[in-house]
C-alpha positions as CSV (number, residue, x, y, z in Angstrom):
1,X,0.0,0.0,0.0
2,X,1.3,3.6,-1.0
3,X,1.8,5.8,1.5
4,X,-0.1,9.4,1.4
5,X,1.5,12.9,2.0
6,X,0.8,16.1,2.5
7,X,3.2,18.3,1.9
8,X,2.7,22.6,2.3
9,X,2.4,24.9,0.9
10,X,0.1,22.4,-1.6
11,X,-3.3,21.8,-0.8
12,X,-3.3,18.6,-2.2
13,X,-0.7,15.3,-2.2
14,X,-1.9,12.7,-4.8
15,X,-1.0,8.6,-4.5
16,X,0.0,7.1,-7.8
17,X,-1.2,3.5,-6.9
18,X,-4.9,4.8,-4.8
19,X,-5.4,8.0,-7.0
20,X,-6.5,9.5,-3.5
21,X,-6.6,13.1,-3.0
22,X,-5.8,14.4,1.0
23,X,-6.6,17.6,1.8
24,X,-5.0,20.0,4.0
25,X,-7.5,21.0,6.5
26,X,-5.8,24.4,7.1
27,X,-5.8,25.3,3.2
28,X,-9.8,24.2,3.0
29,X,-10.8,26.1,5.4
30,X,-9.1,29.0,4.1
31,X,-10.8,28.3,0.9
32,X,-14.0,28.4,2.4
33,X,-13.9,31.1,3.8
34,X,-12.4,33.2,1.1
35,X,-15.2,32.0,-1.2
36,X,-18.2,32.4,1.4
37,X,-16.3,36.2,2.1
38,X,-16.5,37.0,-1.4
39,X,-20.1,35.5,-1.9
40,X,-21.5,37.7,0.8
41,X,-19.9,40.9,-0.5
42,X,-21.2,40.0,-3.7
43,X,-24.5,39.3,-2.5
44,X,-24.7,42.4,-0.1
45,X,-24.3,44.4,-3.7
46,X,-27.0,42.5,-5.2
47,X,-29.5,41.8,-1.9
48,X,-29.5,45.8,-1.4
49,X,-31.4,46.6,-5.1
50,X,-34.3,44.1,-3.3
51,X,-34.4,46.0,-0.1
52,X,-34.8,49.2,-1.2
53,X,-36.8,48.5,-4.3
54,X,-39.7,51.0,-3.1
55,X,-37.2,53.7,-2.7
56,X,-36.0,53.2,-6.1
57,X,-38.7,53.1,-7.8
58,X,-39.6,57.0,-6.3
59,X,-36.1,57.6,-8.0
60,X,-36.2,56.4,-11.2
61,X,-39.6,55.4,-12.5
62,X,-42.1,58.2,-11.2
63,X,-45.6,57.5,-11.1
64,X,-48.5,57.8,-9.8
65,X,-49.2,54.3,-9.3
66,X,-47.1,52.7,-6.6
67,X,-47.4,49.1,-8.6
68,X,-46.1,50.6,-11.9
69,X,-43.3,52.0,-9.9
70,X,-42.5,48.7,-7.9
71,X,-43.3,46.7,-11.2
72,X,-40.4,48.7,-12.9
73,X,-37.9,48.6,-10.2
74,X,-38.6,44.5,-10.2
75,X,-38.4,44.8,-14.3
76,X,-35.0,46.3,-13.7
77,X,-34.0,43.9,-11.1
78,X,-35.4,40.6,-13.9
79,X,-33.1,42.5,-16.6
80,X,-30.0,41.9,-14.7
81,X,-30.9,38.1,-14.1
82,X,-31.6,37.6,-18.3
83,X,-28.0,38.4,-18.8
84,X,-26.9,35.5,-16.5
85,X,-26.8,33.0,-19.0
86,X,-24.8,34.9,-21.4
87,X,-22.2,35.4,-18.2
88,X,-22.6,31.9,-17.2
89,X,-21.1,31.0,-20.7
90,X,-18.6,33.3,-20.4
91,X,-17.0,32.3,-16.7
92,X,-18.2,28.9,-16.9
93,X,-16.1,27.4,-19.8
94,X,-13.5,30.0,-18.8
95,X,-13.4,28.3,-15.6
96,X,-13.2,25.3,-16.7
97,X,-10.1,26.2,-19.1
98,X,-7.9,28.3,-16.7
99,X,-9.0,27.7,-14.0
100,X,-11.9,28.8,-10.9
101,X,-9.6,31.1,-8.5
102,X,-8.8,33.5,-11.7
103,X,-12.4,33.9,-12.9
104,X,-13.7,34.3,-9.5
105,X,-11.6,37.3,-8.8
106,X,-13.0,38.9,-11.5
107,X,-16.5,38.7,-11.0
108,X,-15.7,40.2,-8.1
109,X,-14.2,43.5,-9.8
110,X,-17.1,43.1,-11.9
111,X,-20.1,43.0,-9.3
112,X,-18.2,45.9,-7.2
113,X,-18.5,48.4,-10.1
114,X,-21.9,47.6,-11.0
115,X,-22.6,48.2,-7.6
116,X,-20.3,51.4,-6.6
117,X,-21.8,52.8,-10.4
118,X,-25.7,52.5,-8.9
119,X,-24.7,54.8,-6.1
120,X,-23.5,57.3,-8.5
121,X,-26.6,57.6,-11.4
122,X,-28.3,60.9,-11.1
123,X,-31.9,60.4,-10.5
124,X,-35.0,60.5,-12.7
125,X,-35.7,64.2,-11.5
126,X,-32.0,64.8,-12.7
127,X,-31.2,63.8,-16.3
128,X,-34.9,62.2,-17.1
129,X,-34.8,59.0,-19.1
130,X,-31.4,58.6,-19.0
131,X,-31.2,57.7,-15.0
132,X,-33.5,54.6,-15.6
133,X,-31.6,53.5,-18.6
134,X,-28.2,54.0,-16.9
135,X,-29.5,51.8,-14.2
136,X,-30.2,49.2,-16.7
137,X,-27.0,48.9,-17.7
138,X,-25.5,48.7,-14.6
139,X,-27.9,46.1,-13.6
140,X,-26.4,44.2,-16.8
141,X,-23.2,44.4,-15.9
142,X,-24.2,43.0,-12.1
143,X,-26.0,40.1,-13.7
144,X,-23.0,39.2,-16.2
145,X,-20.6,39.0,-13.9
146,X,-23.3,37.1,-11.9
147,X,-23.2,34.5,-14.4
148,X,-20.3,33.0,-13.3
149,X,-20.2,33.7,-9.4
150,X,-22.5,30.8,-8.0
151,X,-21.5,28.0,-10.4
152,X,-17.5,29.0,-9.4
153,X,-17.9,29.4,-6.0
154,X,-19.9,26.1,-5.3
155,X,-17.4,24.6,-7.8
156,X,-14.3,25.6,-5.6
157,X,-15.8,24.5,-2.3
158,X,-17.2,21.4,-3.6
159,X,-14.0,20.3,-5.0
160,X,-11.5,21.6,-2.2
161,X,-14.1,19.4,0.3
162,X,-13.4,15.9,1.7
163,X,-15.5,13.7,0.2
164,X,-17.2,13.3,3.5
165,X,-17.7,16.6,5.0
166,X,-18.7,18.5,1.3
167,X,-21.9,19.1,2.4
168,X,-20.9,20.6,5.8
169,X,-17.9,22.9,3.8
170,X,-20.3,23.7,1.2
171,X,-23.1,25.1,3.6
172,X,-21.2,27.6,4.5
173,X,-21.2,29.2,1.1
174,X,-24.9,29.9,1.3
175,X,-23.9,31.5,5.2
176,X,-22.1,33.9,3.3
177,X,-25.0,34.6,1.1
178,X,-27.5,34.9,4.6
179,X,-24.4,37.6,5.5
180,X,-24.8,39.3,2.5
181,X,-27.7,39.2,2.6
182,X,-28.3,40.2,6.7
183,X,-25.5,43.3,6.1
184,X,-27.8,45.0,3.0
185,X,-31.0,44.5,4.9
186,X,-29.1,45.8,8.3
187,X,-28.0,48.5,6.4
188,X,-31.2,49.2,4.6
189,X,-33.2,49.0,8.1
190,X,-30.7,51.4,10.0
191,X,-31.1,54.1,7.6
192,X,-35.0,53.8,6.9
193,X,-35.3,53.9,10.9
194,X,-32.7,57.2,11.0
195,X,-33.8,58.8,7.8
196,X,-36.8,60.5,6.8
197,X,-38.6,59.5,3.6
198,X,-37.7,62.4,2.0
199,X,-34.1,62.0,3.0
200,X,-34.0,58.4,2.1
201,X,-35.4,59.4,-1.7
202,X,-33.0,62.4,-1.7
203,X,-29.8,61.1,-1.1
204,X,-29.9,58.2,1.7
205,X,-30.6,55.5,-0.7
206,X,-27.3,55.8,-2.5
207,X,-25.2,54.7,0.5
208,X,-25.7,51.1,0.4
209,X,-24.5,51.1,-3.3
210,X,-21.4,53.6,-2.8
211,X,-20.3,50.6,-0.1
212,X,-19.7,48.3,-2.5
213,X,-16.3,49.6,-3.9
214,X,-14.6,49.7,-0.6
215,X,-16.1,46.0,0.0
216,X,-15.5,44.7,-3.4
217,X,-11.4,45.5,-3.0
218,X,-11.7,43.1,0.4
219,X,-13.4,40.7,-1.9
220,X,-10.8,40.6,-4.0
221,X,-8.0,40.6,-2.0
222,X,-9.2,37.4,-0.3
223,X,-10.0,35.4,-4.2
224,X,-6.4,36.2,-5.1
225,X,-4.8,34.3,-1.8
226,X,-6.5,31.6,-2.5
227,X,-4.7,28.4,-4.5
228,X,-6.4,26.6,-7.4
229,X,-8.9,23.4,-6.2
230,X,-7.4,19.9,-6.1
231,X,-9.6,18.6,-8.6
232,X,-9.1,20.9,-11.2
233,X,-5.2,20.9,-10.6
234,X,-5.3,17.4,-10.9
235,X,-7.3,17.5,-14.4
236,X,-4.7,19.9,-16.2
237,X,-1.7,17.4,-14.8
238,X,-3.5,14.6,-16.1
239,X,-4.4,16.2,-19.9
240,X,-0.7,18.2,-19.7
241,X,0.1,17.0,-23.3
242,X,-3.3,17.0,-24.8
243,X,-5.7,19.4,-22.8
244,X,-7.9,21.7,-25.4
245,X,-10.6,24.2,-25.0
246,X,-14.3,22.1,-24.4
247,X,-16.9,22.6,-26.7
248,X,-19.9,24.7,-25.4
249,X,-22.1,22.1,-26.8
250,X,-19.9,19.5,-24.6
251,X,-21.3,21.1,-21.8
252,X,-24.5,21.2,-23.2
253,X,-25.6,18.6,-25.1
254,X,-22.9,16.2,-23.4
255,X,-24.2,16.8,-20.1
256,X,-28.4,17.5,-21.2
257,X,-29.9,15.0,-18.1
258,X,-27.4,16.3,-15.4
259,X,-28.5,19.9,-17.0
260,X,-32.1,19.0,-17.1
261,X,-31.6,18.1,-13.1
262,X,-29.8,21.3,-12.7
263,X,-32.8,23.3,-14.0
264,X,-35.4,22.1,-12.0
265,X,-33.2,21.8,-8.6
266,X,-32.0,25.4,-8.8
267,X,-35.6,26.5,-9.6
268,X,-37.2,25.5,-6.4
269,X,-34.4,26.5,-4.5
270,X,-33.9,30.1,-6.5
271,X,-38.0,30.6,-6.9
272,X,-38.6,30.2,-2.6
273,X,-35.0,32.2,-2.2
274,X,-35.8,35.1,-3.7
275,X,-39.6,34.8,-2.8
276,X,-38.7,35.0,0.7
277,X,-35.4,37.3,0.6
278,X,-36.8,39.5,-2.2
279,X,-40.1,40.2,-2.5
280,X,-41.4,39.9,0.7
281,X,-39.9,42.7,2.4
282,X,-41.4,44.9,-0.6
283,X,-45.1,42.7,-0.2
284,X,-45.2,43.6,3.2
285,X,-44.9,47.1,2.5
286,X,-46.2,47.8,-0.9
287,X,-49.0,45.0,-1.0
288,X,-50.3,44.0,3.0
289,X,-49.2,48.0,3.7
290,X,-47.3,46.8,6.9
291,X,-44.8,49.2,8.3
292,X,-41.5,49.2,6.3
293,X,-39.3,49.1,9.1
294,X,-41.0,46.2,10.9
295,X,-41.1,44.2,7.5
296,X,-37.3,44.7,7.3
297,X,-36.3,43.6,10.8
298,X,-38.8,40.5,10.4
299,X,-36.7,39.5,7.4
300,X,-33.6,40.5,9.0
301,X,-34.5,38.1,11.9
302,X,-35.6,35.1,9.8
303,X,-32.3,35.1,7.9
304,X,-30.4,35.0,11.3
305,X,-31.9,32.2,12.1
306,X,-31.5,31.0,8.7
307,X,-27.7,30.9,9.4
308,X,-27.8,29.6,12.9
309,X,-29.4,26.4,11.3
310,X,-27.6,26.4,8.0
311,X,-24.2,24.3,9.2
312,X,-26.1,22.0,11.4
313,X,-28.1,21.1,8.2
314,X,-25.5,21.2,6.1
315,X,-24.0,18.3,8.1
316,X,-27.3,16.9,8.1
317,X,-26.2,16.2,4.3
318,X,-23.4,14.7,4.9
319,X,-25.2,12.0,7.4
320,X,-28.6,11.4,5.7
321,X,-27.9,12.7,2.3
322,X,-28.8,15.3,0.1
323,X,-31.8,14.0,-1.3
324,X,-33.6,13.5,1.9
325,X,-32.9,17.1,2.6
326,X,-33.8,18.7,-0.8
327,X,-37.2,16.3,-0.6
328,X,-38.0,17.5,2.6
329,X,-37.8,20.8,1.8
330,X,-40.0,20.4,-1.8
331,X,-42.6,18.3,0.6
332,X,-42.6,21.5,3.1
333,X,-43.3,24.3,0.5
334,X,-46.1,22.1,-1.1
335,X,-48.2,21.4,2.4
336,X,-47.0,24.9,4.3
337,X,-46.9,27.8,2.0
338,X,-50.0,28.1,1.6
339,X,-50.8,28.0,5.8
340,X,-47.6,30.1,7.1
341,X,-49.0,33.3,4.1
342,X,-52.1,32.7,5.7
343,X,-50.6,33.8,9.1
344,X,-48.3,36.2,7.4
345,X,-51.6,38.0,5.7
346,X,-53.1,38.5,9.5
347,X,-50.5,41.2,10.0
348,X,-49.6,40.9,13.6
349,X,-46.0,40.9,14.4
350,X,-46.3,37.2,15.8
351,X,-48.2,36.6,13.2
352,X,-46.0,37.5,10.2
353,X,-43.0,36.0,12.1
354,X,-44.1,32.4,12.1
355,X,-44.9,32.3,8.7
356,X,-41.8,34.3,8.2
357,X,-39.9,31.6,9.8
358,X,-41.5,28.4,8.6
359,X,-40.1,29.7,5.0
360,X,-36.7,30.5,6.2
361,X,-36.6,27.3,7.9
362,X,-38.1,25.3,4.7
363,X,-35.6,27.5,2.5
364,X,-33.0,25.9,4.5
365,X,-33.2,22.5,3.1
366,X,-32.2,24.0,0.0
367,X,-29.2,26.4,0.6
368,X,-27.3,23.8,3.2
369,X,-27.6,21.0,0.5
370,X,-27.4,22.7,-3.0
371,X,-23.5,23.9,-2.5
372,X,-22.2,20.4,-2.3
373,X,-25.6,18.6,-4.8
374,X,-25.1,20.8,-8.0
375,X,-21.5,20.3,-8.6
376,X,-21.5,16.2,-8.1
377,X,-24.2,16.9,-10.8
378,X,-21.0,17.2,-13.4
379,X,-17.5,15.9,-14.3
380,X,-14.9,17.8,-13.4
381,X,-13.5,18.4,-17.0
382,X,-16.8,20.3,-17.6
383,X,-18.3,21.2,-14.0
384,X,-17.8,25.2,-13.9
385,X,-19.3,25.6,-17.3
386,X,-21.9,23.1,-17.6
387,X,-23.4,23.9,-13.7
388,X,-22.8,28.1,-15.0
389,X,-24.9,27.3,-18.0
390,X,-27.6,25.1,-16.2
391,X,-27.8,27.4,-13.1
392,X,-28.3,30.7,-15.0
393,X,-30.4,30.0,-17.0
394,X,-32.7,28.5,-14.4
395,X,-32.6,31.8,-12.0
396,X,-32.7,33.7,-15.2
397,X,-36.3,32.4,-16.4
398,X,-38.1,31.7,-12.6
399,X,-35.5,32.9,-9.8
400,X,-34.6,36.3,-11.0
401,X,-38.3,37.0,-12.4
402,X,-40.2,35.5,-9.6
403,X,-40.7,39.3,-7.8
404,X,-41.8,40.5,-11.2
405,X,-44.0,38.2,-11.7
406,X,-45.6,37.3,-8.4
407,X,-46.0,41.2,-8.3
408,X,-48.2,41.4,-11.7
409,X,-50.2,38.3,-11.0
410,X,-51.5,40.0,-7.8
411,X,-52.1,43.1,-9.8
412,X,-54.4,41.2,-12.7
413,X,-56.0,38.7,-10.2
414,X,-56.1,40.6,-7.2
415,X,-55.2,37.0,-5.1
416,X,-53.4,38.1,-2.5
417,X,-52.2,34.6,-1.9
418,X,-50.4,34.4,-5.9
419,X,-46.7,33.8,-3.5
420,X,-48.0,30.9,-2.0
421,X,-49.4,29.2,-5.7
422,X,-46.2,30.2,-7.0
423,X,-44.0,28.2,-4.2
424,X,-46.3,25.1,-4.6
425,X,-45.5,25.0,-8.5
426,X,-41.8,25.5,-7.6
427,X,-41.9,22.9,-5.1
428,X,-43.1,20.0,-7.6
429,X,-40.9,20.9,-10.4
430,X,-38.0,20.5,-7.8
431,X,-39.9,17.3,-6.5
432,X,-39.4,15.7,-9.8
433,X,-35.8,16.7,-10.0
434,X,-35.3,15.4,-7.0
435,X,-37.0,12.0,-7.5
436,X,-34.3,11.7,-10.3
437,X,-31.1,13.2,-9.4
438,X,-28.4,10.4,-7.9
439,X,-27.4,10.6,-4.3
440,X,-23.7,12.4,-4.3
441,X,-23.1,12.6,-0.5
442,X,-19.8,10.7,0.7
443,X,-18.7,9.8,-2.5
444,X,-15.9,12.0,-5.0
445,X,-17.2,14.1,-7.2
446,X,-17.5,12.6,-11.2
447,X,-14.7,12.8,-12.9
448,X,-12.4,13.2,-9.6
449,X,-10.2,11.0,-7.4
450,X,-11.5,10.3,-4.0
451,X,-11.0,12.9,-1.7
452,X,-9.9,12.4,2.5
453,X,-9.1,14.5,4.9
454,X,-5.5,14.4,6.3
């Protein structure tokens, strides 16, 4: 039997005989962390738009009609997610030929002057059309560089993991989205509590955005510490002599029934996420007319306790499997949405928090055990660029559109309970994805050696 090594500054030792991989516990951690850093900065930038979508829409698209405005601002928002794909095949492939730590780092420039650039647009008042269409583009360059954020950093966490602690590692990069997502609604909350509304129009509403450049250089310095992943250093050694650029339609029509999986997984999962971190702050306010501030502390407490749970159930996956997890979690939106809007609709601050926290909790299932379950979806050769493609546009056609149009259906129906329908649809579709998809946890990744920790 070959003996296995670890030797530093490497984060990897492989055996000739056992193809095993052994990790460096010190150099996983670090990569977690730098990637769950970097996705909560990233998500910070993009949470804030959701936050303070009422606020923008006084900014850029006046009107007298309070759904026009908030149907625009969430038009705006959809925009950004219809570029995804486009930036998915960009990264994604890219990722896959030179590697994840080098595209990561620059999504992150990418994201950090969309962002910073919001903070700057003069407003409707200001320069007329122009403000709303300058806030398109810088929407479109947020969702492009998007694209390939996700797909890279589940990717680098995924294959850095032990075998048998992935889903555990790879929770953690949805508890950086949760802080991302906590520090733009924090943010957003302290100034609507400290700021009148016309301050908050004026001038207040800019801060959040004008953050993101001092953020996005942390970001980065973080990505560019961090060493390539085992797996993918162990593909390029293997293919020295003969490695090529892969086909898109390798990664497409190679990979069509782990793609097909990918769609309707990250639908479920993306349609509840940004029903419940999204849209419901601006339901609360714009559609039940509950007070603004409450609405944002209730969501600002349900995605606390959204990350007190998220490592316990993302070692949850690692014991009883992802499927189990994912299932409970489609079973739960189809039998409770419908019951915890109920209690959200009766408006007391009890009330909306239980329904507020049966989501988060449901929601839960999803983001501790789709980290480590979208990446074993793919080979390594063709994992960042097919999971990119597959990913985006999924959250590009439901995820990204579902405040959009959740929002319009309750404006031509008048059904105040249109979020609720809309989860139950989700939660089938991801049912049947589930019923199909292969359980991953334990076992190496396709297309990789084993991995152990040393």
């Amino acid at each position: 039997m070959s003996a296995v090594t670890v030797t530093a500054p490497r984060a990897v030792s492989l055996t000739k005989s056992r193809h095993t991989t052994v990790t460096d516990p010190a150099l996983v951690r670090r990569a977690v962390k730098a990637a769950a850093l970097g996705n909560a900065m990233e998500w910070f930038d993009f949470g804030v738009y959701s936050y303070i979508a009422v606020t923008l829409g006084k900014v850029f698209f006046p009107s007298g009609n309070p759904t026009a405005q908030l149907l625009s601002t969430f038009g705006a928002f959809a925009a950004a997610f219809l570029v995804r794909p486009l930036g998915g095949m960009v990264f994604g492939p890219l990722g896959d030929r030179i590697g994840r730590q080098k595209v990561l780092a620059f999504t992150m420039i990418m994201m950090a002057v969309g962002t910073f650039a919001i903070g700057l647009i003069p407003s409707y008042a200001t320069i007329g059309v122009g403000a709303p269409l300058l806030l398109l583009v810088a929407r479109l360059v947020q969702g492009f560089s998007t694209g390939g954020e996700y797909a890279g950093a589940s990717t680098f966490i995924a294959e850095f993991a032990p075998d048998k602690r992935r889903g555990f590692l790879g929770s953690w990069l949805e508890f950086g989205t949760l802080a991302g997502y906590v520090g733009g609604a924090g943010l957003v909350t302290l100034m609507t509590a400290l700021l009148s509304s016309d301050q908050m129009t004026s001038w207040g509403w800019r801060i959040p955005f004008l953050v993101a450049g001092p953020m996005g250089i942390i970001g980065l310095y973080l990505r560019m510490r961090l060493e390539e992943t085992p797996a993918f250093a162990a593909e390029c050694e293997k293919a020295e002599s003969t490695r090529r650029k892969v086909p898109l339609r390798e990664m497409i029509a190679g990979q069509w029934k782990a793609l097909l999986l990918c769609v309707g997984l990250v639908l479920v999962f993306n349609v509840t996420d940004y029903m419940l971190l999204s849209y419901m702050p601006s339901y609360l306010t714009s559609v039940l007319k509950y007070d603004e501030t409450h609405g944002l502390l209730v969501v600002l407490a349900v995605m606390a306790l959204m990350m007190i749970v998220q490592p316990f159930a993302g070692a949850l996956t690692d014991r009883v499997g992802r499927r189990p997890v994912i299932a409970a979690g489609c079973a739960g939106f189809l039998f409770l949405s419908v019951p915890a809007l109920l209690l959200i609709r009766q408006g007391s601050l009890a009330a909306v928090g239980l329904g507020m926290a049966a989501l988060g909790l449901l929601l839960v299932c999803f983001t501790a055990a789709m980290p480590s379950a979208l990446p074993a979806l793919f080979p390594t050769r063709v994992r960042y660029g097919s999971l990119s493609i597959g990913f985006n546009i999924s959250v590009s056609l439901f995820g990204g559109t579902t405040p959009l149009v959740v929002t319009a259906l309750i404006g031509a129906t008048g059904n105040l309970m249109m979020p609720a329908y809309y989860m139950m649809a989700a939660s089938l579709i991801g049912g049947a994805a589930v019923w199909f998809m292969a359980e991953s946890a334990g076992r190496p990744l396709p297309g990789s050696a084993p991995s152990v920790e040393a």
